[in-house]
mmCIF entry with sequence, helices, sheets and N, C-alpha, C, O atoms, coordinates in Angstrom:
data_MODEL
# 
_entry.id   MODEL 
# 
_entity.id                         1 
_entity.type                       polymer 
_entity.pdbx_number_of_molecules   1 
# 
_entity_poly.entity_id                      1 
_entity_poly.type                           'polypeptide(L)' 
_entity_poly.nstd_linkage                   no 
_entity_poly.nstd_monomer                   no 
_entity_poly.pdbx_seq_one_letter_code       
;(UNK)(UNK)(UNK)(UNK)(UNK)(UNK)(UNK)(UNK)(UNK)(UNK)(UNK)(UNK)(UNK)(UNK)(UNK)(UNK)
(UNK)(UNK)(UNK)(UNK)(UNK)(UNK)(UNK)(UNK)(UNK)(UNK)(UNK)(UNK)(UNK)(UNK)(UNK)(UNK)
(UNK)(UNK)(UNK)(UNK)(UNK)(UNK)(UNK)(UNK)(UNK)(UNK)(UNK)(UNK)(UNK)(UNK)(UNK)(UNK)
(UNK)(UNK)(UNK)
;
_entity_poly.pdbx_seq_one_letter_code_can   XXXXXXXXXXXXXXXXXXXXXXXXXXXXXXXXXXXXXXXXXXXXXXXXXXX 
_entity_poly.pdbx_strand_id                 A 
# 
loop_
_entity_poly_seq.entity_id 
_entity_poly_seq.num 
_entity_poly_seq.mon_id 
_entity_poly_seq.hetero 
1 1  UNK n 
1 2  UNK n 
1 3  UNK n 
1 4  UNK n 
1 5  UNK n 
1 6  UNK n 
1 7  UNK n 
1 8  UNK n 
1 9  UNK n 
1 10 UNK n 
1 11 UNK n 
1 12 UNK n 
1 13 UNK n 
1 14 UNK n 
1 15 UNK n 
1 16 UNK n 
1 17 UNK n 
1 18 UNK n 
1 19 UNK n 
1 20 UNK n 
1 21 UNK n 
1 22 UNK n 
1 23 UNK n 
1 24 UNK n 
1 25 UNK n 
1 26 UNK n 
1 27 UNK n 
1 28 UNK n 
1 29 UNK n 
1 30 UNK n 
1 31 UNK n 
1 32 UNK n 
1 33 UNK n 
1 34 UNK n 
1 35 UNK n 
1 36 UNK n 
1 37 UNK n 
1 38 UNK n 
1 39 UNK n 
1 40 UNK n 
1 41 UNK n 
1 42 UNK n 
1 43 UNK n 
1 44 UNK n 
1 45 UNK n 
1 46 UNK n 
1 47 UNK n 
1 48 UNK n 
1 49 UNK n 
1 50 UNK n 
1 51 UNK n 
# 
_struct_asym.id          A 
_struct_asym.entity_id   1 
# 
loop_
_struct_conf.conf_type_id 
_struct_conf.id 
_struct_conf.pdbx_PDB_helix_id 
_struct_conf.beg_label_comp_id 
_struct_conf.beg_label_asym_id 
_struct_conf.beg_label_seq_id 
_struct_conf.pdbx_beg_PDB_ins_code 
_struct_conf.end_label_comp_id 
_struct_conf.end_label_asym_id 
_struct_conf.end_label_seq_id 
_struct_conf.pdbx_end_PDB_ins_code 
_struct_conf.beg_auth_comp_id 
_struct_conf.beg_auth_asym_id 
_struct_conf.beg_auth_seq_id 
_struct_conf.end_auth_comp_id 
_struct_conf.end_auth_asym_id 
_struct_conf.end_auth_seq_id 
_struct_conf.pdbx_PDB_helix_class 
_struct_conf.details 
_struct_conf.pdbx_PDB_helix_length 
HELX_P HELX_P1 AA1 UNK A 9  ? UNK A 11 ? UNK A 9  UNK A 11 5 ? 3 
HELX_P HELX_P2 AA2 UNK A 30 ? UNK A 33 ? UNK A 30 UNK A 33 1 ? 4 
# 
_struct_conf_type.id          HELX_P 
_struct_conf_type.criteria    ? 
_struct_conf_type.reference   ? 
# 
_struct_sheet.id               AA1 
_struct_sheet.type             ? 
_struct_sheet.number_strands   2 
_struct_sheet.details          ? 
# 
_struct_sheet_order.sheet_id     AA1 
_struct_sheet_order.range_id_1   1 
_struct_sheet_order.range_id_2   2 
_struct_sheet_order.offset       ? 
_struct_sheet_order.sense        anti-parallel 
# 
loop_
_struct_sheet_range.sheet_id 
_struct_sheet_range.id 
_struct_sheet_range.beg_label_comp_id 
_struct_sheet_range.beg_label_asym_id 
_struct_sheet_range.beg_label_seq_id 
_struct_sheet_range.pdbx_beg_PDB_ins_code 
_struct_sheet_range.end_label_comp_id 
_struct_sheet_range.end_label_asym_id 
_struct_sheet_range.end_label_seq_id 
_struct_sheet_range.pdbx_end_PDB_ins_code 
_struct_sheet_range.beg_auth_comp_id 
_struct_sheet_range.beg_auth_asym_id 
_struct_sheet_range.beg_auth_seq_id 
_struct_sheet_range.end_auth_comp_id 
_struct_sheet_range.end_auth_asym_id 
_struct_sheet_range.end_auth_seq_id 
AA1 1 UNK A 13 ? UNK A 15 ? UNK A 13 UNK A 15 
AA1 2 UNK A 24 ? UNK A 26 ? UNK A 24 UNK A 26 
# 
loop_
_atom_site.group_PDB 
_atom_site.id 
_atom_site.type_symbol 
_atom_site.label_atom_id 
_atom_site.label_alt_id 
_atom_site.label_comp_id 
_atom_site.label_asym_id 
_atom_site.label_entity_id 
_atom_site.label_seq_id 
_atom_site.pdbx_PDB_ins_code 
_atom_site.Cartn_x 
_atom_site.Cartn_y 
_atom_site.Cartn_z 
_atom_site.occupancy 
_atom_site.B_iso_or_equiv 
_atom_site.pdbx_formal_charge 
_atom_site.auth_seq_id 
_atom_site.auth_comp_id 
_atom_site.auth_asym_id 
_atom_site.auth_atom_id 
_atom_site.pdbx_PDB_model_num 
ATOM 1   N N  . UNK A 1 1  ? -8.659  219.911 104.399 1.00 0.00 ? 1  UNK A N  1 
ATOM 2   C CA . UNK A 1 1  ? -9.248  218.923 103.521 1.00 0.00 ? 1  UNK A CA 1 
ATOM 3   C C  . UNK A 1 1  ? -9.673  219.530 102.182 1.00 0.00 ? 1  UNK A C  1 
ATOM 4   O O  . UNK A 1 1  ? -9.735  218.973 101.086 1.00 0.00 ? 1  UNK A O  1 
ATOM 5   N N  . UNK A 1 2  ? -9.935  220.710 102.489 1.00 0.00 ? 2  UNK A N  1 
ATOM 6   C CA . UNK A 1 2  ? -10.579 221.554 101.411 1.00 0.00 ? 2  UNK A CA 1 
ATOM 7   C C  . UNK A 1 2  ? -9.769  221.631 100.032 1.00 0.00 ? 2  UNK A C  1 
ATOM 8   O O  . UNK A 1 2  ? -10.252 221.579 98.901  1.00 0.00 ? 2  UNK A O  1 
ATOM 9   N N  . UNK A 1 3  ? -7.958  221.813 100.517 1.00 0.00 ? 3  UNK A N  1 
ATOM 10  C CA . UNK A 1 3  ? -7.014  221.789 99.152  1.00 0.00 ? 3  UNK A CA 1 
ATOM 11  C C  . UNK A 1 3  ? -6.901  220.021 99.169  1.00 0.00 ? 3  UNK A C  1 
ATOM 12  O O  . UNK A 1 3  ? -7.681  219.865 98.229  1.00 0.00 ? 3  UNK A O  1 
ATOM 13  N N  . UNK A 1 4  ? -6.564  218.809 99.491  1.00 0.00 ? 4  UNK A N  1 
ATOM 14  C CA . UNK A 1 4  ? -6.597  218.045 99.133  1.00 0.00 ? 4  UNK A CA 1 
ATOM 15  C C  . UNK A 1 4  ? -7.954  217.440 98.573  1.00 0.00 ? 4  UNK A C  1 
ATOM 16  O O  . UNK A 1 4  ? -7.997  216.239 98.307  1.00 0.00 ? 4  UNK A O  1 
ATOM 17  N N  . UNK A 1 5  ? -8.821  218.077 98.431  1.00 0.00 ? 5  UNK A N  1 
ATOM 18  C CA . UNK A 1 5  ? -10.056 217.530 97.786  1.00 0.00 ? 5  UNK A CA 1 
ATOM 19  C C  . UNK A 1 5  ? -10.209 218.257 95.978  1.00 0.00 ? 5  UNK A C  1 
ATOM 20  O O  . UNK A 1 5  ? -10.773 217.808 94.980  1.00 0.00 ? 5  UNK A O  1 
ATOM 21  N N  . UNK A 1 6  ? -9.513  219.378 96.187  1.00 0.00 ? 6  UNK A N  1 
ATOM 22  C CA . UNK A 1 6  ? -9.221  219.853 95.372  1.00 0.00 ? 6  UNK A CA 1 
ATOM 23  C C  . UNK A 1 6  ? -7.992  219.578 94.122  1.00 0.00 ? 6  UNK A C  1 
ATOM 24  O O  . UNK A 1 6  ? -8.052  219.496 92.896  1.00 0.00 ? 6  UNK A O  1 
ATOM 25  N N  . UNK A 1 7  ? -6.890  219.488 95.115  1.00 0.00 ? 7  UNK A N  1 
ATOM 26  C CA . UNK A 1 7  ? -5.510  218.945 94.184  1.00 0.00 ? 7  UNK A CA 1 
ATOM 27  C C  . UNK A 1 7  ? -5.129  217.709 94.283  1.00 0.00 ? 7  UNK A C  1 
ATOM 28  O O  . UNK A 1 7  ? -4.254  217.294 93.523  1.00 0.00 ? 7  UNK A O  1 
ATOM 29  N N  . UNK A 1 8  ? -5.803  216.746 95.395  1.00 0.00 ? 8  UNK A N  1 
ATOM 30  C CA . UNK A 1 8  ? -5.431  215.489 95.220  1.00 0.00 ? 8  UNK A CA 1 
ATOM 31  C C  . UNK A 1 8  ? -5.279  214.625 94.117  1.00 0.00 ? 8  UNK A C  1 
ATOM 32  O O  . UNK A 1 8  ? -4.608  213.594 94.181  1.00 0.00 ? 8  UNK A O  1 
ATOM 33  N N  . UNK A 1 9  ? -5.740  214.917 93.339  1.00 0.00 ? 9  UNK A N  1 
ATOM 34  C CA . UNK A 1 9  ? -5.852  213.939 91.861  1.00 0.00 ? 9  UNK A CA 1 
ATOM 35  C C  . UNK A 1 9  ? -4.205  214.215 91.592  1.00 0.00 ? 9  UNK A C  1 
ATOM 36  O O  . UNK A 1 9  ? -3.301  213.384 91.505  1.00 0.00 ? 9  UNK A O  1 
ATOM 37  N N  . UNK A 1 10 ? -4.160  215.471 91.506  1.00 0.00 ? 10 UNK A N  1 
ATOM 38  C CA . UNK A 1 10 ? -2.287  215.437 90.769  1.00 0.00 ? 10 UNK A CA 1 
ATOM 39  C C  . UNK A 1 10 ? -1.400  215.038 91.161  1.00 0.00 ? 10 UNK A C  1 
ATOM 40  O O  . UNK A 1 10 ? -0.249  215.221 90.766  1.00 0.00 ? 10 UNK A O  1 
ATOM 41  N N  . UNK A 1 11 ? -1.997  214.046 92.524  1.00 0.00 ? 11 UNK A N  1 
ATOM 42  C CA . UNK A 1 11 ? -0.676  213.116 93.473  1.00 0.00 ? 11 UNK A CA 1 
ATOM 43  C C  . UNK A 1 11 ? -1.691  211.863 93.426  1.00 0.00 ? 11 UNK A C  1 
ATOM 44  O O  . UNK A 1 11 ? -1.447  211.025 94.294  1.00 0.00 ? 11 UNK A O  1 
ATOM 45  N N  . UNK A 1 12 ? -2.395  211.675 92.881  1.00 0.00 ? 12 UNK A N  1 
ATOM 46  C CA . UNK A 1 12 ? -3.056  210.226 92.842  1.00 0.00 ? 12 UNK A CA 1 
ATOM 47  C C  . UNK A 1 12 ? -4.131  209.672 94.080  1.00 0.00 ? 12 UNK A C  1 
ATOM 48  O O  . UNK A 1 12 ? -4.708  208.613 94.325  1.00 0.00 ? 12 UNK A O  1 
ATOM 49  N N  . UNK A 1 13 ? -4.023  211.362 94.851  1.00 0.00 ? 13 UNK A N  1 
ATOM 50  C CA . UNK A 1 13 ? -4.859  211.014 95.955  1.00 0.00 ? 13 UNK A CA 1 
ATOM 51  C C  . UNK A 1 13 ? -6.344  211.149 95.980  1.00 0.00 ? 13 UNK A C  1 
ATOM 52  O O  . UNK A 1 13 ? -6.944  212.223 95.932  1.00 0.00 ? 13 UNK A O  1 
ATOM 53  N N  . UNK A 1 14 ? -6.983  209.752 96.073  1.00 0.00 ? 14 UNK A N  1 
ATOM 54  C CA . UNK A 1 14 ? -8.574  210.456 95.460  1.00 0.00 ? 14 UNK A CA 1 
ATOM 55  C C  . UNK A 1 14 ? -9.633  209.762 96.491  1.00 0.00 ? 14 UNK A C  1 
ATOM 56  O O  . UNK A 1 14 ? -9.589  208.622 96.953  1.00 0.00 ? 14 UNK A O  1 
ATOM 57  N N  . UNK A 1 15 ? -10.854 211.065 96.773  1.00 0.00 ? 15 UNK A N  1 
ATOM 58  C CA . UNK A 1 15 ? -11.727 210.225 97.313  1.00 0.00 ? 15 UNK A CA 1 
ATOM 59  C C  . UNK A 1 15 ? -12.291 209.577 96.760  1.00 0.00 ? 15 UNK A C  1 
ATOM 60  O O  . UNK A 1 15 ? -12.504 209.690 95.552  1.00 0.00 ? 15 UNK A O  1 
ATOM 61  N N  . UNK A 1 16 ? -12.767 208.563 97.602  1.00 0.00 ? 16 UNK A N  1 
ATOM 62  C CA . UNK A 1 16 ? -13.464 207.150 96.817  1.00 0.00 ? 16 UNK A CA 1 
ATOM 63  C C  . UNK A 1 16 ? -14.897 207.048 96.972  1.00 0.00 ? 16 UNK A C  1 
ATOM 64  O O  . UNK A 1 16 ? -15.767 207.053 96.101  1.00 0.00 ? 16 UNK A O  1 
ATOM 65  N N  . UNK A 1 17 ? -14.985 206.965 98.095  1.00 0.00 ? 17 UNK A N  1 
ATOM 66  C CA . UNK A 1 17 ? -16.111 206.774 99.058  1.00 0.00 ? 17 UNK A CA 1 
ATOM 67  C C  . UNK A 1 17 ? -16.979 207.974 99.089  1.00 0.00 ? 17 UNK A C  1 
ATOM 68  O O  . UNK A 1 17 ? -16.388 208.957 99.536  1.00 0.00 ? 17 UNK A O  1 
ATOM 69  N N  . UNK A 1 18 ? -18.551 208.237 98.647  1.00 0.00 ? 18 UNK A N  1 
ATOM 70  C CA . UNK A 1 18 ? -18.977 210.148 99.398  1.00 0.00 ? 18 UNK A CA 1 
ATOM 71  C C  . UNK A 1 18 ? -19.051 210.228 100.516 1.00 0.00 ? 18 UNK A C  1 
ATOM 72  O O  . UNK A 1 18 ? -18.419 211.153 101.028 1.00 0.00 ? 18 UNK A O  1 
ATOM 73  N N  . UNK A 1 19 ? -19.779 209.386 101.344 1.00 0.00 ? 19 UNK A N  1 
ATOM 74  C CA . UNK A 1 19 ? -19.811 209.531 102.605 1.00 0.00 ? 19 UNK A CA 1 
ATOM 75  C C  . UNK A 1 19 ? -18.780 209.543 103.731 1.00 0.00 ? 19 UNK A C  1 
ATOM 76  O O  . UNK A 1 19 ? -19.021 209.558 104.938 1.00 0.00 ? 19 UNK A O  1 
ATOM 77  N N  . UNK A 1 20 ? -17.564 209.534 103.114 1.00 0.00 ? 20 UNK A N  1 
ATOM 78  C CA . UNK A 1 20 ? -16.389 209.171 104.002 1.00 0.00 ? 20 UNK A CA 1 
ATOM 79  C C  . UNK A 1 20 ? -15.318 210.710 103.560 1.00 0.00 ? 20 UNK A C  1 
ATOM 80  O O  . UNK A 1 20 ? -14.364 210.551 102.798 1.00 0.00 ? 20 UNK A O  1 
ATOM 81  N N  . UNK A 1 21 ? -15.527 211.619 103.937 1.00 0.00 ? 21 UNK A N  1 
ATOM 82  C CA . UNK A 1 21 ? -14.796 212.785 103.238 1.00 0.00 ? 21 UNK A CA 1 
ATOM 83  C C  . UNK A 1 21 ? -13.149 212.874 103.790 1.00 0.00 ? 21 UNK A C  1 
ATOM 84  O O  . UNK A 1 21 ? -12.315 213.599 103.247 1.00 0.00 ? 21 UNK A O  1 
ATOM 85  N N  . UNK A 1 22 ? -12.921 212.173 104.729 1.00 0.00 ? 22 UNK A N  1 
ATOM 86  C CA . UNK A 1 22 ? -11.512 211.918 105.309 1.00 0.00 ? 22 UNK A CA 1 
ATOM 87  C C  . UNK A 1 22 ? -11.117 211.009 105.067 1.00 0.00 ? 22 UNK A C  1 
ATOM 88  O O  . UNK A 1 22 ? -10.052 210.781 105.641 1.00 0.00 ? 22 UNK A O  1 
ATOM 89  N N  . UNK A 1 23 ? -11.667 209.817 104.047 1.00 0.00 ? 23 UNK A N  1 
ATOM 90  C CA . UNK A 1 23 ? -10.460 208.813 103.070 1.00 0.00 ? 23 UNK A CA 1 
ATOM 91  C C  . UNK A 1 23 ? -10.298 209.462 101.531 1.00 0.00 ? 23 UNK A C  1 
ATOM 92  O O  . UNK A 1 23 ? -11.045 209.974 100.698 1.00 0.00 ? 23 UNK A O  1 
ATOM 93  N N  . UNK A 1 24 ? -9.029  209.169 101.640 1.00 0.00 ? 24 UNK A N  1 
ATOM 94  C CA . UNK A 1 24 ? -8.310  209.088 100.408 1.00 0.00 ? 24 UNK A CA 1 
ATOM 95  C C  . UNK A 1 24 ? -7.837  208.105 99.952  1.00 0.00 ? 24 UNK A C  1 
ATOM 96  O O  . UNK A 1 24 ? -7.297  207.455 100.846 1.00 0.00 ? 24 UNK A O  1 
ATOM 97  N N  . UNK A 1 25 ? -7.761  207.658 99.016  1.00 0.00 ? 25 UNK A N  1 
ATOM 98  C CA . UNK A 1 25 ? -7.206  206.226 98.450  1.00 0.00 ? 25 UNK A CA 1 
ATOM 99  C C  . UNK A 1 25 ? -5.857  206.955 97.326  1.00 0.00 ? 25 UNK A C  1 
ATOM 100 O O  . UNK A 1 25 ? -5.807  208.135 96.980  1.00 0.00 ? 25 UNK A O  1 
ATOM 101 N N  . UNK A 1 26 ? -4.913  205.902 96.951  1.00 0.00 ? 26 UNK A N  1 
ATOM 102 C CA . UNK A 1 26 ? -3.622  206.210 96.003  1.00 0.00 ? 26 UNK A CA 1 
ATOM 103 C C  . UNK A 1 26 ? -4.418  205.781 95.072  1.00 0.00 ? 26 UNK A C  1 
ATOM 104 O O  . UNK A 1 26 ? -4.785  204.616 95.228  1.00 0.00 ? 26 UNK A O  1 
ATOM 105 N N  . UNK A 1 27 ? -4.895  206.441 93.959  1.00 0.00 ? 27 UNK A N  1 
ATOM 106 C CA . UNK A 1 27 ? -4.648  205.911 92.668  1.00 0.00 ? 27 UNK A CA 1 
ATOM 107 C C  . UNK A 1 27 ? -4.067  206.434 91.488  1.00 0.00 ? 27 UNK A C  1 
ATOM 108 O O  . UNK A 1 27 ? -4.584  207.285 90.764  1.00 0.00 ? 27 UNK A O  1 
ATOM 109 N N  . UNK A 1 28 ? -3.025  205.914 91.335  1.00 0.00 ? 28 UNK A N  1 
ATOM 110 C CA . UNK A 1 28 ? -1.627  206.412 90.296  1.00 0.00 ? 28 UNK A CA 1 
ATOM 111 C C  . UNK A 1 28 ? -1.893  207.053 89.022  1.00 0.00 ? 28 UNK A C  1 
ATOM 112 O O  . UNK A 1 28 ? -1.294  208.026 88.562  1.00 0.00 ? 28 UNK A O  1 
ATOM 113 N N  . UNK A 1 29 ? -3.072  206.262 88.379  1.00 0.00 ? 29 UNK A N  1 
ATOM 114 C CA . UNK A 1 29 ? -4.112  206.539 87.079  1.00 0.00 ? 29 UNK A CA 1 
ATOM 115 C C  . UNK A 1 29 ? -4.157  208.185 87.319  1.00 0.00 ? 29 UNK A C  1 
ATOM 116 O O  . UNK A 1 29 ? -3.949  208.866 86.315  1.00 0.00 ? 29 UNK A O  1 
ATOM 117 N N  . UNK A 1 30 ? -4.308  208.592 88.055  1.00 0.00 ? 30 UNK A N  1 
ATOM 118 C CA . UNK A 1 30 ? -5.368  210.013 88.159  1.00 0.00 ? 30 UNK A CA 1 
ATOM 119 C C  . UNK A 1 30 ? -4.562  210.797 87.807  1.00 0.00 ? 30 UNK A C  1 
ATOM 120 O O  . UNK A 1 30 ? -4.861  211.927 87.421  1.00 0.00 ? 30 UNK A O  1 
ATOM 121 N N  . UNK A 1 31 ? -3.285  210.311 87.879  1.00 0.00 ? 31 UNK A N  1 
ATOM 122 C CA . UNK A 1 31 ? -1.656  211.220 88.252  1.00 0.00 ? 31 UNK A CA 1 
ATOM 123 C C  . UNK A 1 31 ? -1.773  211.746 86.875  1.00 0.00 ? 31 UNK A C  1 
ATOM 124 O O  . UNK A 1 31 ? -1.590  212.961 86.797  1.00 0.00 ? 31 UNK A O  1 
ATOM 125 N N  . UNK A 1 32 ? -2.045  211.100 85.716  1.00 0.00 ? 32 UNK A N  1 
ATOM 126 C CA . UNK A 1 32 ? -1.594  211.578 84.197  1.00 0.00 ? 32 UNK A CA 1 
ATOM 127 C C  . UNK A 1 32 ? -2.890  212.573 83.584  1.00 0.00 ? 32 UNK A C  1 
ATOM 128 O O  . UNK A 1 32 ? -2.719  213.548 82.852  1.00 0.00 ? 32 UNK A O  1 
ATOM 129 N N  . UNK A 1 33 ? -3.924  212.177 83.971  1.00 0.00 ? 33 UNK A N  1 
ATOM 130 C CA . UNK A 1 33 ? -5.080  213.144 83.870  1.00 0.00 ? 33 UNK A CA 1 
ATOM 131 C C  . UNK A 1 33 ? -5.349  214.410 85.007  1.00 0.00 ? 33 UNK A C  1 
ATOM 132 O O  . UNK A 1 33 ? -5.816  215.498 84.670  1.00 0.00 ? 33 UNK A O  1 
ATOM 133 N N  . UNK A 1 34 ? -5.038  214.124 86.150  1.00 0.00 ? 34 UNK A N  1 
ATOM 134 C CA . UNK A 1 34 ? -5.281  214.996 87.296  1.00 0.00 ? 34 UNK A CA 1 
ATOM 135 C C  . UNK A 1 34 ? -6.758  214.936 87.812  1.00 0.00 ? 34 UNK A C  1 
ATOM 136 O O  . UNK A 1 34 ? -7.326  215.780 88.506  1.00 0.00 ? 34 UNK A O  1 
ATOM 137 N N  . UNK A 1 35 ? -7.231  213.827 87.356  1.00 0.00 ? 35 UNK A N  1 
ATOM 138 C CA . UNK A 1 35 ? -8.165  213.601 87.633  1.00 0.00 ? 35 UNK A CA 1 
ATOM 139 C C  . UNK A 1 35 ? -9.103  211.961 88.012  1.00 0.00 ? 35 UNK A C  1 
ATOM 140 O O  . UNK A 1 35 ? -9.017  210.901 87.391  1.00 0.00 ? 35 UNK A O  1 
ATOM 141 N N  . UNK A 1 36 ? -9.864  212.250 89.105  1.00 0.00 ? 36 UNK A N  1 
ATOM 142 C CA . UNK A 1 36 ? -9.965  210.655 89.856  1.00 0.00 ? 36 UNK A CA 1 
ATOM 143 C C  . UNK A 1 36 ? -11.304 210.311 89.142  1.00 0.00 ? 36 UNK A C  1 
ATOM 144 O O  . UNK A 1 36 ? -11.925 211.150 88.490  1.00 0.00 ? 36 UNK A O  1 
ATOM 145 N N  . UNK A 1 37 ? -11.737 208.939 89.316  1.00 0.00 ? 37 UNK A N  1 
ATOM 146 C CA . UNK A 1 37 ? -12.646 208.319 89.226  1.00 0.00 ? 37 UNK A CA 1 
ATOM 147 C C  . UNK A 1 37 ? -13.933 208.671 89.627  1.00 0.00 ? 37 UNK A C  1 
ATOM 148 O O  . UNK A 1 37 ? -13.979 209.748 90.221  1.00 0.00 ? 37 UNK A O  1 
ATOM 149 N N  . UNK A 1 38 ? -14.655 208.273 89.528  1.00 0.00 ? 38 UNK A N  1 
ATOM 150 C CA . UNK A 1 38 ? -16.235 208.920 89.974  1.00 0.00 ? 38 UNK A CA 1 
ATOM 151 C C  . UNK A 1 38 ? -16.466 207.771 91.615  1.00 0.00 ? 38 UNK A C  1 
ATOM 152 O O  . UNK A 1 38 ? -16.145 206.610 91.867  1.00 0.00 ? 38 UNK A O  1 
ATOM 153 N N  . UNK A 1 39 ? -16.999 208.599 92.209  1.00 0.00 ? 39 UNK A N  1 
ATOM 154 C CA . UNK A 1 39 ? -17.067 208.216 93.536  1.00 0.00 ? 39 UNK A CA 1 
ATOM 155 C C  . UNK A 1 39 ? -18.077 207.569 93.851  1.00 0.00 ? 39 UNK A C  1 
ATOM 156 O O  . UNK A 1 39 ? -19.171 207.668 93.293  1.00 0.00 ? 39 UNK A O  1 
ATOM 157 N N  . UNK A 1 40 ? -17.809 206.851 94.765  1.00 0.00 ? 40 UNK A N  1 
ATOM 158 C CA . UNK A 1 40 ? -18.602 205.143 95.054  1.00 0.00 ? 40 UNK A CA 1 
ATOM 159 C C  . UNK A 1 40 ? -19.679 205.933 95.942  1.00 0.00 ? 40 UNK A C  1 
ATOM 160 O O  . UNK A 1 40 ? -19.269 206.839 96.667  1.00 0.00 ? 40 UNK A O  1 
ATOM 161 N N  . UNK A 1 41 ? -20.933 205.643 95.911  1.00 0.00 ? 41 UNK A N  1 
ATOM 162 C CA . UNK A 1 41 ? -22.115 206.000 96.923  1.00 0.00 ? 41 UNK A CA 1 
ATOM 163 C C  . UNK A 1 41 ? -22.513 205.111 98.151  1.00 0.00 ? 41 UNK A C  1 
ATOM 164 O O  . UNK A 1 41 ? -22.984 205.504 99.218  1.00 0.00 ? 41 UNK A O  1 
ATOM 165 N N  . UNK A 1 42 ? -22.190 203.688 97.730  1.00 0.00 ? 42 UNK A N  1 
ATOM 166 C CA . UNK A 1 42 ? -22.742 202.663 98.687  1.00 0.00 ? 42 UNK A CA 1 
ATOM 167 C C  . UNK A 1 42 ? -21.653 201.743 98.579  1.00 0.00 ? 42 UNK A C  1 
ATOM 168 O O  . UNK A 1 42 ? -21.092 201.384 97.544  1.00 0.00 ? 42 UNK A O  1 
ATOM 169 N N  . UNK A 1 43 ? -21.400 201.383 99.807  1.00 0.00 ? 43 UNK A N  1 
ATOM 170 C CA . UNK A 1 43 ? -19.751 200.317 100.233 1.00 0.00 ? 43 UNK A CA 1 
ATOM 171 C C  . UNK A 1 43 ? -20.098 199.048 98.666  1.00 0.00 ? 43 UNK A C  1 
ATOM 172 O O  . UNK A 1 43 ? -19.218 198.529 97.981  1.00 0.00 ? 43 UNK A O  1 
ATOM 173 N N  . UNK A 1 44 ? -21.862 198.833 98.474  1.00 0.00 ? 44 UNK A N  1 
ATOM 174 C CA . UNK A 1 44 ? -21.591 197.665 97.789  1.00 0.00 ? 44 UNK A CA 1 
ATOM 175 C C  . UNK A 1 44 ? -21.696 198.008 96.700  1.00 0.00 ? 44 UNK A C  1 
ATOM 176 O O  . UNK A 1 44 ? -22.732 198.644 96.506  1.00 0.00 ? 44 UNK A O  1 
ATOM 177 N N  . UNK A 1 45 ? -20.760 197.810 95.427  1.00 0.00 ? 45 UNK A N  1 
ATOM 178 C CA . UNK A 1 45 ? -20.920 197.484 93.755  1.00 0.00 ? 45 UNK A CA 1 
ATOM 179 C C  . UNK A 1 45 ? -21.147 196.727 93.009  1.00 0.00 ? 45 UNK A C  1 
ATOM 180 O O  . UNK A 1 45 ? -20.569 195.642 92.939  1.00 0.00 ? 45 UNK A O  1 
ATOM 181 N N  . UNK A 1 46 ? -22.211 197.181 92.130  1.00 0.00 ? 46 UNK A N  1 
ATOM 182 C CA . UNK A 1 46 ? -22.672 195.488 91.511  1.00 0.00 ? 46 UNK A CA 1 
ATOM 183 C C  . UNK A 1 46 ? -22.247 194.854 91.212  1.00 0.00 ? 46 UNK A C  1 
ATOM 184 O O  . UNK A 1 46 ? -23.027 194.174 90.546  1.00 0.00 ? 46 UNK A O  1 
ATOM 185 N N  . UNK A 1 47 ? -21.031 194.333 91.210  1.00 0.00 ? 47 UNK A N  1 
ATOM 186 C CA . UNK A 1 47 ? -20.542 193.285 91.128  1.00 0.00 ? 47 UNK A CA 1 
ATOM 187 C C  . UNK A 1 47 ? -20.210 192.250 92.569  1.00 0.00 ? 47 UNK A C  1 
ATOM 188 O O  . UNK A 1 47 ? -19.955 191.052 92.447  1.00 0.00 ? 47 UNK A O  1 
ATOM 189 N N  . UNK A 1 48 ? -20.258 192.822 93.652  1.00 0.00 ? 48 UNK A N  1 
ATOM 190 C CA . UNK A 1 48 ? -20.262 192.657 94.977  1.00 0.00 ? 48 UNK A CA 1 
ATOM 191 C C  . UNK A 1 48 ? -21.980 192.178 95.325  1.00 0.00 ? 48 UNK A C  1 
ATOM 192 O O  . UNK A 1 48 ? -22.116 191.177 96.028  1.00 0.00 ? 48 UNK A O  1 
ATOM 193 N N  . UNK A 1 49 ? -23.076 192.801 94.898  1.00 0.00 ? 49 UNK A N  1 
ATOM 194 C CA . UNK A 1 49 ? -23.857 193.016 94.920  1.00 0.00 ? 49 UNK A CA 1 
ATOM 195 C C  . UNK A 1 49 ? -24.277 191.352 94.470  1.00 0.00 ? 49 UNK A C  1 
ATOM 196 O O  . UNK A 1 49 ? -24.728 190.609 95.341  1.00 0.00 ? 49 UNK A O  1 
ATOM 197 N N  . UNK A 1 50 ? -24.105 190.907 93.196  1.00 0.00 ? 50 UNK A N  1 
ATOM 198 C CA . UNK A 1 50 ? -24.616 189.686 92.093  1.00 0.00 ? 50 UNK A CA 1 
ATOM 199 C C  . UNK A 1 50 ? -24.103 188.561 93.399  1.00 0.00 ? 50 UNK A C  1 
ATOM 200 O O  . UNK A 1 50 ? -24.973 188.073 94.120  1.00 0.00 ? 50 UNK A O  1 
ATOM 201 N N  . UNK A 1 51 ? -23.057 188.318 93.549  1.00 0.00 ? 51 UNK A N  1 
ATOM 202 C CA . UNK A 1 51 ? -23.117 186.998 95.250  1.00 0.00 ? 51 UNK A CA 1 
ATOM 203 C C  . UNK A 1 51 ? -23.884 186.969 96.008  1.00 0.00 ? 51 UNK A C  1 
ATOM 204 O O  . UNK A 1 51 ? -23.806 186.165 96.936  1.00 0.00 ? 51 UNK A O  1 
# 
C-alpha cells in the first residue's frame, strides 16, 4: 500500500477517504499533475450536509 499511496496519483489512483487507507478511487485529473485532491475526513460534505 505503501508504493501505491505514494505513486498512485500518476495512474489516477487516489485516496479519497482518510479513514479508509485501502480505497482508491480513479481520478483521471491527477494523471496530468501527478497529483490527487485533498482528502475527504467525514463520508458527509457540505453540500450533502445543507439537505
Amino acid at each position: 500500500m505503501l508504493w501505491l499511496a505514494k505513486h498512485g496519483g500518476e495512474y489516477g489512483l487516489c485516496q479519497i477517504w482518510r479513514d479508509e487507507a485501502g480505497r482508491y478511487e480513479l481520478r483521471p485529473e491527477a494523471i496530468d499533475d501527478s497529483c490527487c485532491p485533498k482528502m475527504y475526513v467525514e463520508p458527509i460534505q457540505p453540500e450533502d450536509a445543507a439537505r
